[in-house]
N, C-alpha and C positions, 0 to 999 in steps of 0.2 A: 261827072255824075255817073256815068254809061262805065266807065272805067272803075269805079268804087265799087258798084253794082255787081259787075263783071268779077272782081277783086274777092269780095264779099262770098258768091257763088262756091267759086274753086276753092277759097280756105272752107266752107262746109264743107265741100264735097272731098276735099283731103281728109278733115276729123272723120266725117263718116266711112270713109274708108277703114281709117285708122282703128274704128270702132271696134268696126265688122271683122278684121283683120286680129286684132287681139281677142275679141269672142273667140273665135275659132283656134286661134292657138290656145287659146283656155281650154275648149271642151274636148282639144285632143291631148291633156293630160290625166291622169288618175283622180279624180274624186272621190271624197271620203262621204260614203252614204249613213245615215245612222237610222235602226227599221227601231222604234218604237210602239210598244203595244200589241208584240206578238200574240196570236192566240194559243189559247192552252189546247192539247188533243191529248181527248182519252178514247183507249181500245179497250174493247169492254168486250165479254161476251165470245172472249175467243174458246175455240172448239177445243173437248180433250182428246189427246193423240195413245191412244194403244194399239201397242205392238203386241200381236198375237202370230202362235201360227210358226214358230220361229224355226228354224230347220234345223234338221240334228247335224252335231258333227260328230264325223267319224275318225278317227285318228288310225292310220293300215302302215305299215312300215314300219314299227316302233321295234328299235333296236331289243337285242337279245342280252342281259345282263346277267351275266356270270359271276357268282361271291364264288372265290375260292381260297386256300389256305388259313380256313379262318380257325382259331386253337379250339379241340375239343373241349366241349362243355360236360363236365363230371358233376352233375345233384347226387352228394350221399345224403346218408340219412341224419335225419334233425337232430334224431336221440341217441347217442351213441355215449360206449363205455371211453374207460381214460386211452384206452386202444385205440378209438377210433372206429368201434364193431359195434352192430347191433347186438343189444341183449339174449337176440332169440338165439344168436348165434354163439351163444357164452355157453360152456357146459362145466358140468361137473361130475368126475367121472369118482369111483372106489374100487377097492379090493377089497375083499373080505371075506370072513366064513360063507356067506350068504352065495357070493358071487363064485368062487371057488365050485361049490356044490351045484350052481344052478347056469352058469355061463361058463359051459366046459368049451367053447374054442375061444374065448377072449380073454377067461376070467376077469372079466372087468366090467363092471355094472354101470348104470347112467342115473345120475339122479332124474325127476320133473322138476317142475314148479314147487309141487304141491310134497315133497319129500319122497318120492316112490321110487323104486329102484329099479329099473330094467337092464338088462345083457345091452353093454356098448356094443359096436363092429362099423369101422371104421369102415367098411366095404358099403354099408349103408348110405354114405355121406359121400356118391360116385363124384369124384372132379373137384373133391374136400383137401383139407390138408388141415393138420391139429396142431393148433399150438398150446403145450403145455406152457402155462406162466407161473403157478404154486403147487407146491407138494408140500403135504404135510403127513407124518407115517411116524410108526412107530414098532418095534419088533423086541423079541424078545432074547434073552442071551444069557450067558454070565455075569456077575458084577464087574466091572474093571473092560468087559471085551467092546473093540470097536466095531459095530456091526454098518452093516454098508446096507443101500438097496437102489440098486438100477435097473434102469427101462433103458431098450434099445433095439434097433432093427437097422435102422439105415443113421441113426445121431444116438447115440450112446450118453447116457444122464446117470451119476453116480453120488448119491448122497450119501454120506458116514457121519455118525455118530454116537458117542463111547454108552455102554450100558452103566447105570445107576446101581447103585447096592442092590437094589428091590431086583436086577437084571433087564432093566425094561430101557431101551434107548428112543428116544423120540428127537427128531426132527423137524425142521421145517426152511421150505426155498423159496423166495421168491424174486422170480429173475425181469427183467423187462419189458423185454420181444417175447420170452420163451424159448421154447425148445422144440426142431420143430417134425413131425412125424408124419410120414405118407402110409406107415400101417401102424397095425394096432401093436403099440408099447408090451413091448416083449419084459414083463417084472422079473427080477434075480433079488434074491439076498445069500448073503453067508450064517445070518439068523434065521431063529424062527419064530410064532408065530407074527408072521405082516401084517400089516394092516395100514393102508394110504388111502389119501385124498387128492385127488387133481382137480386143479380147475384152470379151465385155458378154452380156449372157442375155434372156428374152425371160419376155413380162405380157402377162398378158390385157387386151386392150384395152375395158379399160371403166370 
C-alpha cells in the first residue's frame, strides 16, 4: 500500500513536470496575437504654417554671353516699285523748250507730283547715282533720215530712229536695270528740234 502510494506520487510529480516543461517550451515560441476593436484617432485643429519673410536671392558670377557672327538683318521698305525702290525715289526727268531756256547748266527739268517742272542737277542728290530705265523723244528731220539721240558722260545711251513723211521721228526704250549715271546726262542729237522724257530713280552710290 506504502509502495502504491509512493508509486502514485512520483508518476504526478513526473506529469507535472512534464506540464510545466511543455508551458515553457510553448511560451518561448512566436505567438499570433490578434488586437480587435482598435480605436479611431482624429487630429483636429491643427495650426496653419506661413512662410513669410523669405530672403532674396542674389545670383553674382553669371557668365558673360557673347552672340556673334550672327547675318545682317536688312528691313526695306514695304511699298516699293517693280525695282524694288521707293516711290519718292522714282523720278521723271524732260527736255524741252521750257528747260532749254530756263535750266541753262543741266537743260534738264524735274517733274513733282503734282506736274511742275523744276531745273534737275544731279549735284543736288550728293552720294545719288540715276538710273535711267525709259526714254521716250522725239525730234525732228527730214522725211526718210535716221535721226539719233544720246546722253552720256561716263555710260553713253544712243537711241535711232527713222523720220516719217511729216519728218518727225519718235521713239521709245525701255530697258530693265537702266542705264546708269553719276552726272547729269549730257543730251546729243544729229536732229533737231528734241524733245524727251526719262524716267528712272536714284541709289546710293555705293
Amino acid at each position: 500500500m506504502k509502495i502504491q502510494t509512493t508509486f502514485t506520487m512520483v508518476a504526478a510529480s513526473i506529469l507535472a513536470t512534464a506540464s510545466l516543461c511543455a508551458a515553457q517550451g510553448q511560451a518561448k515560441g512566436p505567438q499570433d496575437v490578434n488586437v480587435v476593436n482598435t480605436p479611431t484617432v482624429n487630429i483636429g485643429n491643427t495650426p496653419s504654417v506661413s512662410v513669410t519673410s523669405l530672403p532674396s536671392v542674389t545670383l553674382s558670377g553669371t557668365p558673360t554671353v557673347n552672340v556673334g557672327s550672327l547675318p545682317a538683318l536688312t528691313i526695306g521698305p514695304g511699298s516699293v516699285t517693280h525695282m524694288g525702290v521707293l516711290p519718292s525715289k522714282h523720278m521723271m526727268l524732260t527736255r524741252n523748250a521750257y528747260t532749254d531756256a530756263n535750266c541753262s547748266v543741266t537743260k534738264l527739268g524735274i517733274y513733282d507730283a503734282f506736274g511742275t517742272i523744276s531745273c534737275f542737277d544731279l549735284a543736288s542728290y550728293p552720294g545719288q547715282i540715276l538710273m535711267i530705265t525709259d526714254w521716250e523723244w522725239y525730234a525732228t528731220g527730214s522725211a526718210g533720215q535716221t535721226c539719233y539721240i544720246g546722253a552720256g558722260v561716263n555710260t553713253p545711251f544712243i537711241s535711232a530712229s527713222q523720220a516719217g513723211p511729216d519728218g518727225i521721228a519718235i521713239k521709245s526704250e525701255h530697258m530693265t536695270s537702266g542705264v546708269k549715271y553719276l552726272a547729269n546726262p549730257s543730251v546729243f542729237s544729229n536732229c533737231g528740234g528734241v524733245s524727251f522724257y526719262l524716267q528712272g530713280y536714284l541709289l546710293p552710290n555705293s
